[in-house]
C-alpha positions as CSV (number, residue, x, y, z in Angstrom):
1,X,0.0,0.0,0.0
2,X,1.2,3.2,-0.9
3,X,1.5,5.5,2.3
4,X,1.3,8.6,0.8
5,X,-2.5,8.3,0.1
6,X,-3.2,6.4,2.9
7,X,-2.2,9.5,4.6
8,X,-4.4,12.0,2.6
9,X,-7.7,9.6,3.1
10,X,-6.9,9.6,6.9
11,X,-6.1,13.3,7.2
12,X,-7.0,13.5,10.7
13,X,-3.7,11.3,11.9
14,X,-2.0,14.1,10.5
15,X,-4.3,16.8,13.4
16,X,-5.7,17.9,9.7
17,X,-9.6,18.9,10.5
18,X,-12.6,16.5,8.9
19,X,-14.4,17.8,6.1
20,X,-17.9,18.2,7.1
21,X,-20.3,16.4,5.2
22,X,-23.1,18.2,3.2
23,X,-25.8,16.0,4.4
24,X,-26.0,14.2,7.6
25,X,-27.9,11.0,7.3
26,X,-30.3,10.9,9.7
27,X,-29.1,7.0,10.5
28,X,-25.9,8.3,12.4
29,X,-28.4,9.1,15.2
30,X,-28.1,5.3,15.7
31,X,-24.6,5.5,15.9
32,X,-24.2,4.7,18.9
33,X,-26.2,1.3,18.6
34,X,-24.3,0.5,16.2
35,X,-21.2,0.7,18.2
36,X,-21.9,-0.8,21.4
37,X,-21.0,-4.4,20.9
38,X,-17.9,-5.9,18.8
39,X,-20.7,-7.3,16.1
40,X,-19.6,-6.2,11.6
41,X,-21.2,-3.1,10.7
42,X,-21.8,-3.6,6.9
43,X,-23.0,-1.2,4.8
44,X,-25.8,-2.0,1.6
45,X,-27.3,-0.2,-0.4
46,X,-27.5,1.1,-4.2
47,X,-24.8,3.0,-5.9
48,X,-24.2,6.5,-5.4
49,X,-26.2,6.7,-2.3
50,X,-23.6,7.6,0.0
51,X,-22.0,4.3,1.4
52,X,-18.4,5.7,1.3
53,X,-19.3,9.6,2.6
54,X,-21.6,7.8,5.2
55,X,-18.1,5.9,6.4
56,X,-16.6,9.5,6.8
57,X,-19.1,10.9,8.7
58,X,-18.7,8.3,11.6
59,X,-14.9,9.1,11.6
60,X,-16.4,12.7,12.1
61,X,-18.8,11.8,14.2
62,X,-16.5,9.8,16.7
63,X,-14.0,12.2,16.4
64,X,-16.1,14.5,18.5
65,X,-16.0,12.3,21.3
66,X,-14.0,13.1,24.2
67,X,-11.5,9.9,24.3
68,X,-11.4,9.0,20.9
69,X,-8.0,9.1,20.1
70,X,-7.2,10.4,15.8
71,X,-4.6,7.5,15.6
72,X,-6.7,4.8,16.8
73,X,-9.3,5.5,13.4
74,X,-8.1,3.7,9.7
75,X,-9.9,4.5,6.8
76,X,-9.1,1.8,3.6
77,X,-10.7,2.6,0.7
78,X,-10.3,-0.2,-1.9
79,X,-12.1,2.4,-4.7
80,X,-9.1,4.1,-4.6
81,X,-5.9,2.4,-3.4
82,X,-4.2,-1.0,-3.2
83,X,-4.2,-2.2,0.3
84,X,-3.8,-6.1,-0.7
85,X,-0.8,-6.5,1.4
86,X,-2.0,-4.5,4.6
87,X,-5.6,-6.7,4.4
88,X,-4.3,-9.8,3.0
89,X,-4.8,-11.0,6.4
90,X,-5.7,-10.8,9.9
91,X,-2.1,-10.6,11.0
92,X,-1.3,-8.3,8.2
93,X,-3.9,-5.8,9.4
94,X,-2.4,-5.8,13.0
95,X,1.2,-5.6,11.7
96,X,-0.2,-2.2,10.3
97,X,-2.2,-1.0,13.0
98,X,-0.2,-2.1,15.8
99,X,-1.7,-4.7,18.7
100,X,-4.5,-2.7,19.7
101,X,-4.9,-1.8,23.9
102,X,-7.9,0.3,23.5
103,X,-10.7,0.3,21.1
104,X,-9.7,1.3,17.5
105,X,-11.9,1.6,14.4
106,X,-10.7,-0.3,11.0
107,X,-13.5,1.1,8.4
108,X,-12.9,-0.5,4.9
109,X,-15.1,1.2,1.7
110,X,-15.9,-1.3,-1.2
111,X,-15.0,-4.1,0.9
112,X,-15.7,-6.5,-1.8
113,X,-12.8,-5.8,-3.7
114,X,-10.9,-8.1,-1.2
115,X,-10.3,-11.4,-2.4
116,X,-11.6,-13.5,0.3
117,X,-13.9,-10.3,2.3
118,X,-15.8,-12.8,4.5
119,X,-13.2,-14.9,5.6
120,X,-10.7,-11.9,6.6
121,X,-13.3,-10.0,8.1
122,X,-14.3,-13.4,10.1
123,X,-10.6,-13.7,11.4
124,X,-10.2,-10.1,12.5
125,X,-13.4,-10.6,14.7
126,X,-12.3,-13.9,16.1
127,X,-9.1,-12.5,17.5
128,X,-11.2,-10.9,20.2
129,X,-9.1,-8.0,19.8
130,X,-10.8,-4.0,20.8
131,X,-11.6,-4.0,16.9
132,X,-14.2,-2.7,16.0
133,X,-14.8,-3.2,11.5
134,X,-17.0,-0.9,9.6
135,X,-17.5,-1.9,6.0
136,X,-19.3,-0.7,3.1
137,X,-19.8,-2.6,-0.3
138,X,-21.5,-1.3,-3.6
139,X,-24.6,-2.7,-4.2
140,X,-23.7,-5.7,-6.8
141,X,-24.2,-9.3,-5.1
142,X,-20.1,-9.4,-4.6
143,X,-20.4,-8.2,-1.5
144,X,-23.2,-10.5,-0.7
145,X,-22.4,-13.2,-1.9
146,X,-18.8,-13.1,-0.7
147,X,-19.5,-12.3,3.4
148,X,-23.5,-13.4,3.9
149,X,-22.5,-16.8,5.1
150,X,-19.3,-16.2,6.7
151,X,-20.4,-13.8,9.0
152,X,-24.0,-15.0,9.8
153,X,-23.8,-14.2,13.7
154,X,-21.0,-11.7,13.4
155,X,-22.8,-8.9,11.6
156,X,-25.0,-5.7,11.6
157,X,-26.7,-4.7,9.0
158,X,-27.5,-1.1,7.7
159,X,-29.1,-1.0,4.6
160,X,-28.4,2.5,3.2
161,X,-31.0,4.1,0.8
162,X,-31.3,7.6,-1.0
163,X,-32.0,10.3,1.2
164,X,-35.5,10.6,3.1
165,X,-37.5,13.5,2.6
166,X,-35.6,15.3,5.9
167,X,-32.5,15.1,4.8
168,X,-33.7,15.9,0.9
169,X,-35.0,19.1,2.4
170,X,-30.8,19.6,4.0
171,X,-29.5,19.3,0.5
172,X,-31.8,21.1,-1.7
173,X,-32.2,23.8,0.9
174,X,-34.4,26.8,-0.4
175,X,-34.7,24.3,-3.9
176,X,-37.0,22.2,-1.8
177,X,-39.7,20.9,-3.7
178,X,-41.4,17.8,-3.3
179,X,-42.5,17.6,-7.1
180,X,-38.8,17.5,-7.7
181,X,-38.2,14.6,-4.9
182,X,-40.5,12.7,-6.6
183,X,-39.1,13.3,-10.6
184,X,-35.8,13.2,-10.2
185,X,-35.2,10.8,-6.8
186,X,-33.1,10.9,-4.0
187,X,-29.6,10.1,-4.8
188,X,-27.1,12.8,-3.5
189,X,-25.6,14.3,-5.7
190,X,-29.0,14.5,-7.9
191,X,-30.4,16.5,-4.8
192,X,-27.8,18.5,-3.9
193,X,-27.6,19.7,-8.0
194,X,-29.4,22.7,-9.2
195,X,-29.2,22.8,-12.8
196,X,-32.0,20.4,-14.4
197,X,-29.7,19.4,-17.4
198,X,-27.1,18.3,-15.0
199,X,-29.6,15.9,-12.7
200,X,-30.9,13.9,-15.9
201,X,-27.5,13.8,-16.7
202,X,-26.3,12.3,-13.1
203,X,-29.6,10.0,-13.5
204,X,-28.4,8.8,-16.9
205,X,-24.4,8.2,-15.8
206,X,-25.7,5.9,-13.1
207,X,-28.1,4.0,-15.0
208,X,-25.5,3.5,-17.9
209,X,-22.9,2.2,-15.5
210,X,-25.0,-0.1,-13.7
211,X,-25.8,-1.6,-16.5
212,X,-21.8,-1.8,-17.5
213,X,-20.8,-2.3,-13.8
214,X,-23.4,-4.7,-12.4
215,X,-25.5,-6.5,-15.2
216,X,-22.9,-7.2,-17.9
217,X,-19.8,-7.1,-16.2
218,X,-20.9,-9.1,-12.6
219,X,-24.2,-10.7,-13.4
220,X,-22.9,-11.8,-17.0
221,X,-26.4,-11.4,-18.5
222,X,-26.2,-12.8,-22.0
223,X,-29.4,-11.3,-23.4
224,X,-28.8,-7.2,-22.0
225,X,-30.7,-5.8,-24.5
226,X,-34.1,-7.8,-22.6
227,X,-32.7,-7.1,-19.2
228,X,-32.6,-3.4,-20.7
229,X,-36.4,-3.7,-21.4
230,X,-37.7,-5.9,-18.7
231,X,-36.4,-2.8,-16.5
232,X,-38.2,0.0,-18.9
233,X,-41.5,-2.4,-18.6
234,X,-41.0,-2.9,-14.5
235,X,-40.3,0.9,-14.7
236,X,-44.0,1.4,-16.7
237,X,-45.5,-1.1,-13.9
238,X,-44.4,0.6,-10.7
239,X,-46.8,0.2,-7.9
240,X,-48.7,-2.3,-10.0
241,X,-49.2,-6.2,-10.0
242,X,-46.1,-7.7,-12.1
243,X,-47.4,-11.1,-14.1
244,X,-43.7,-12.4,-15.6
245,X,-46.0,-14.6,-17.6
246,X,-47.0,-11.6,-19.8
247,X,-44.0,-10.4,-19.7
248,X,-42.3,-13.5,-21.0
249,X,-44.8,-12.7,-24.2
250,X,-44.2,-9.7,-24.3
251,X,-40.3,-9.7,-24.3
252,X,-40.2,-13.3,-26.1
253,X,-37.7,-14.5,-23.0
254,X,-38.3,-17.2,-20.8
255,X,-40.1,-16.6,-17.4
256,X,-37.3,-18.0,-15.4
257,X,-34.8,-15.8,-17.2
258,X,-37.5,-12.9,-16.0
259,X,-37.7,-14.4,-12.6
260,X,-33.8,-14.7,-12.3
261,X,-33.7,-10.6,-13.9
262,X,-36.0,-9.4,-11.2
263,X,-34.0,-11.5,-8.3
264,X,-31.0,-9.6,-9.6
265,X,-32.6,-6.3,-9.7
266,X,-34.2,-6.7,-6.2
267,X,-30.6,-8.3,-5.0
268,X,-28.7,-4.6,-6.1
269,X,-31.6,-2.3,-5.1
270,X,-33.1,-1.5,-8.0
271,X,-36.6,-2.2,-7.2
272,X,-38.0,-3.7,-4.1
273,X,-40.7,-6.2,-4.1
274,X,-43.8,-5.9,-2.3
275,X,-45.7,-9.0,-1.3
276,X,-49.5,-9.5,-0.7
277,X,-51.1,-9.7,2.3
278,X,-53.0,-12.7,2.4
279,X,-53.9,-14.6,5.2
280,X,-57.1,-15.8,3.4
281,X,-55.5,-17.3,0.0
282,X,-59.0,-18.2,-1.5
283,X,-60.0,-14.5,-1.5
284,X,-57.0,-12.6,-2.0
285,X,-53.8,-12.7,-4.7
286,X,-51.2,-14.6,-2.9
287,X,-48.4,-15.2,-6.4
288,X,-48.0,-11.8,-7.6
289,X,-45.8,-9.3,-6.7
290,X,-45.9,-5.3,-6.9
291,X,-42.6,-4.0,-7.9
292,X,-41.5,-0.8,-7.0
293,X,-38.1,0.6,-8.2
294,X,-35.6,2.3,-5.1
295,X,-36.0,5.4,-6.8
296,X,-38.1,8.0,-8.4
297,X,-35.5,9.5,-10.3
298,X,-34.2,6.8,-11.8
299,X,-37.5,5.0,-12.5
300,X,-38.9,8.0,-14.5
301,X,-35.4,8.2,-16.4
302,X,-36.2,4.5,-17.9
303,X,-39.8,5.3,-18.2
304,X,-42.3,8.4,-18.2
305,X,-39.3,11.3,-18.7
306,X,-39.5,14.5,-16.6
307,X,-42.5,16.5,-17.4
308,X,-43.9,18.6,-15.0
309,X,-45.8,17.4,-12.4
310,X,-49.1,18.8,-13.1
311,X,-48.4,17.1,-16.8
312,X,-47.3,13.7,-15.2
313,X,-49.7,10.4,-15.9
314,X,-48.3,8.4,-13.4
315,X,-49.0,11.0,-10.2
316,X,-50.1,7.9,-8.0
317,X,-47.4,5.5,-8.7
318,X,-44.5,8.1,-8.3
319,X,-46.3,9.1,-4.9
320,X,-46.7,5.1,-3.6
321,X,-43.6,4.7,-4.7
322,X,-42.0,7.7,-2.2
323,X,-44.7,6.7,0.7
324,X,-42.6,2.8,0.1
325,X,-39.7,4.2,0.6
326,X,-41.2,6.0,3.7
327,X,-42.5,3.1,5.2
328,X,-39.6,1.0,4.7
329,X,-38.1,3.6,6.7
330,X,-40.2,4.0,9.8
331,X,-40.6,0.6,10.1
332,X,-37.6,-1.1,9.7
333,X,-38.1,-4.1,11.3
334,X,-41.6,-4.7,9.9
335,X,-43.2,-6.5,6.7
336,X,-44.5,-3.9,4.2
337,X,-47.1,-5.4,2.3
338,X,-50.4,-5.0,-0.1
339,X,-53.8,-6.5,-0.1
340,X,-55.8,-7.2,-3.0
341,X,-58.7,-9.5,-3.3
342,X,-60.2,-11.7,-6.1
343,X,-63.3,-9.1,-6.3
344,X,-60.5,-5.8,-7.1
345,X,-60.7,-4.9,-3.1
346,X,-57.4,-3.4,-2.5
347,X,-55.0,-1.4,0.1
348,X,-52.0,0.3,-0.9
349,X,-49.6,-0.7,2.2
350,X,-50.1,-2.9,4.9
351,X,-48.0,-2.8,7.6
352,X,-47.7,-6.5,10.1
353,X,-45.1,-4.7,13.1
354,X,-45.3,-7.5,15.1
355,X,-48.7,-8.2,16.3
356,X,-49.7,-4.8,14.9
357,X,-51.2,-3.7,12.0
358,X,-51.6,-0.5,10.1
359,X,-53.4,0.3,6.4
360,X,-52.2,3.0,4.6
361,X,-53.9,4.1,1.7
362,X,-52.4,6.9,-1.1
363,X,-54.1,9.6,-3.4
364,X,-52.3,11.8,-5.3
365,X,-55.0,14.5,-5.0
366,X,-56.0,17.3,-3.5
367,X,-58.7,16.0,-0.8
368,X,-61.2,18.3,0.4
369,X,-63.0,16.1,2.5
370,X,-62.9,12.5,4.1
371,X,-63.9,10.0,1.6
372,X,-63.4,6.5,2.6
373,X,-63.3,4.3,0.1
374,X,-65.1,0.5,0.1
375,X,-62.1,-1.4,-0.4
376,X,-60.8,0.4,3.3
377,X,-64.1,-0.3,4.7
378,X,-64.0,-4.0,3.8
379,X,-60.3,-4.4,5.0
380,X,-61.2,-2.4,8.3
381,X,-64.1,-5.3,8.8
382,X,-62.1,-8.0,7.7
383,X,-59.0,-7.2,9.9
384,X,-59.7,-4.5,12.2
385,X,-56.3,-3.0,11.9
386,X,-55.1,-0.6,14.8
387,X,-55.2,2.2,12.4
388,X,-55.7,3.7,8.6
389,X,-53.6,6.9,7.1
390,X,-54.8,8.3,4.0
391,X,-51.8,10.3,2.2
392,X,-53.2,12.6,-0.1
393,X,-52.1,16.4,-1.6
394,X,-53.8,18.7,0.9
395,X,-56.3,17.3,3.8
396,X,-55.1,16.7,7.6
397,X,-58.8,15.4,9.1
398,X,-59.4,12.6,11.7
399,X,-62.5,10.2,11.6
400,X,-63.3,6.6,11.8
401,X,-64.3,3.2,10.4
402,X,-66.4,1.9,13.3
403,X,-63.7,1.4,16.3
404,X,-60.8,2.0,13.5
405,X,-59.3,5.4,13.6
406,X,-58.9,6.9,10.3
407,X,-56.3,10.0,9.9
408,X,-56.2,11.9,6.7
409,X,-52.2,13.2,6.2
410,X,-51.0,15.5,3.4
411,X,-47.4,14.6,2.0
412,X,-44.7,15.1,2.6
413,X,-45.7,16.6,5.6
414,X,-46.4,13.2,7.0
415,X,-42.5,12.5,6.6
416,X,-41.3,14.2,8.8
């Protein structure tokens, strides 16, 4: 490893300050759960979502803790510089950090570019040394693939998405619009650019090397120019029932080459699937899947363009698709789900927290009054859920389905 720039990504062993970070994720308020036992922090999530400046600010962050000694952070990043030697192995690591007496922070960006990830990562955690490993991979199954079964009991993970409306609002500052959140996404440096040319063109650079980086290089898809369309149809289907049979028509492919294309688009965070609910399988849709894509911007690059908002067809799928990502977020250890029935009865989101559960249904329209519609009235009978939120453009108002309470939000003031 070449010293030199080892030393300019770790400026703070030189006393050099920390650059601050333009945006704060709003998931370093967990920090310190994150650091309280010796378990692998790993880091998931798409491209360009912030994986290696989220790695900075916990350097930052711990640096302003009384105790927390400069020397006793390392920062690798494998994007950037050959550190074979120093992470070849466990005792290779401590050669270069020294046997560590107090606790000391090895963080290691694009940890899949180490040959054998899982099993060095493994041995550094079995030496019961005051270690504590922070690691961040891209979003392509290398990383996955190569530490999921290694480390099963050893890990923590943070799955890292674009940013949520709170910290959107941080890097767009007095830009803030949620018409633009919802055409042209959440990825960083989209938000934080002004000029409209420049975002499609950010939009378009990450789509184009995904493709180059992840489905021809990694994956090895033979037929790209279908994996290429299968994404522009998903793209079309957001927020709506996906039936790979028709699709297997429609794209003359195979529906287990589909099947395997969507398992690889779900596995790098393109799109996310959403499952019914369906605890009574003779009434309700148990085999198909909604599909919504991790991404607003990028699912409207591949799809419907950028027209205005008030010109957009797809208002309600662009505005499910941001409530998803909401959801996801607030309830992180939950099962997001849909319910549907035979007779066209369906809920947008249901949400099973345990032995809770929470309806939530979207209109992209400006609301001037409660209207509940039948399909919430027949879920409310059928499984009395603890409450219903109705996300619409412009009503806050409380009522009730029987014992169910009802509450009326406007978005994106319900994100917060």
């Amino acid at each position: 490893m070449d010293n030199r720039f080892f030393a300019i990504k770790n400026p703070w062993r030189s006393g050099q300050p920390v650059k601050p970070p333009a945006i704060r994720r709003t998931c370093l308020d967990d920090l310190d759960l994150w650091l309280k036992d010796d378990e692998i922090v790993v880091v998931y999530g798409p491209r360009r979502v912030g994986k290696s400046t989220l790695l900075l600010n916990i350097v930052a962050e711990l640096l302003k803790r009384p105790g927390i000694n400069p020397q006793d952070l390392f920062f690798f990043d494998l994007d950037t510089l050959d550190c074979s030697d120093v992470l070849a192995t466990p005792g290779t690591l401590i050669d270069f950090i020294g046997m560590p007496e107090r606790r000391t922070f090895v963080l290691i960006d694009e940890v899949q570019r180490l040959e054998s990830p899982g099993l060095f990562l493994k041995g550094v955690r079995d030496l019961g040394l005051p270690v504590k490993l922070i690691v961040s991979g891209s979003s392509s199954l290398e990383i996955r693939s190569k530490v999921r079964e290694t480390l099963s009991g050893r890990k923590r993970i943070l799955r890292l998405g674009g940013l949520d409306w709170a910290e959107y609002q941080v890097a767009a500052g007095p830009r803030t619009s949620w018409q633009d959140y919802l055409t042209y996404g959440s990825y960083p440096a989209v938000a934080l650019e002004a000029e409209v040319p420049e975002k499609r063109r950010l939009l378009l650079e990450y789509y184009e090397s995904y493709l180059d980086r992840d489905a021809d290089s990694f994956l090895r898809l033979n037929r790209l120019d279908v994996f290429r369309q299968f994404i522009r149809l998903l793209a079309f289907q957001s927020g709506s029932l996906v039936n790979l049979n028709e699709l297997s028509g429609t794209l003359d492919a195979a529906r287990d080459t589909l099947a395997r294309y969507l398992f690889h688009l779900e596995e790098t965070f393109v799109v996310r699937r959403l499952l019914p609910f369906a605890s009574n399988p003779r009434k309700e849709i148990t085999k198909m899947p909604k599909v919504f894509f991790a991404d607003c911007g990028l699912r409207n690059l591949v799809s419907t363009g950028f027209p205005d908002w008030e010109a957009r067809p797809d208002s309600g799928p662009l505005l499910e698709t941001a409530v998803e990502h909401w959801l996801r977020r607030r309830y992180p250890l939950a099962e997001v789900r849909f319910w549907r029935t035979e007779s066209q009865a369906e809920v947008d989101f249901v949400v099973l927290d345990g032995g809770r559960t929470e309806a939530f249904e979207v209109k992209a329209q400006h609301l001037r009054r409660p209207t509940l519609s039948r399909s919430l009235r027949s879920f409310a009978a059928a499984y009395a859920p603890a409450q219903i939120t109705v996300v619409n453009l412009s009503l806050e108002a409380d009522t009730a389905i029987d014992r169910t309470p009802v509450h009326f939000r406007k978005f994106p003031g319900c994100m917060a």
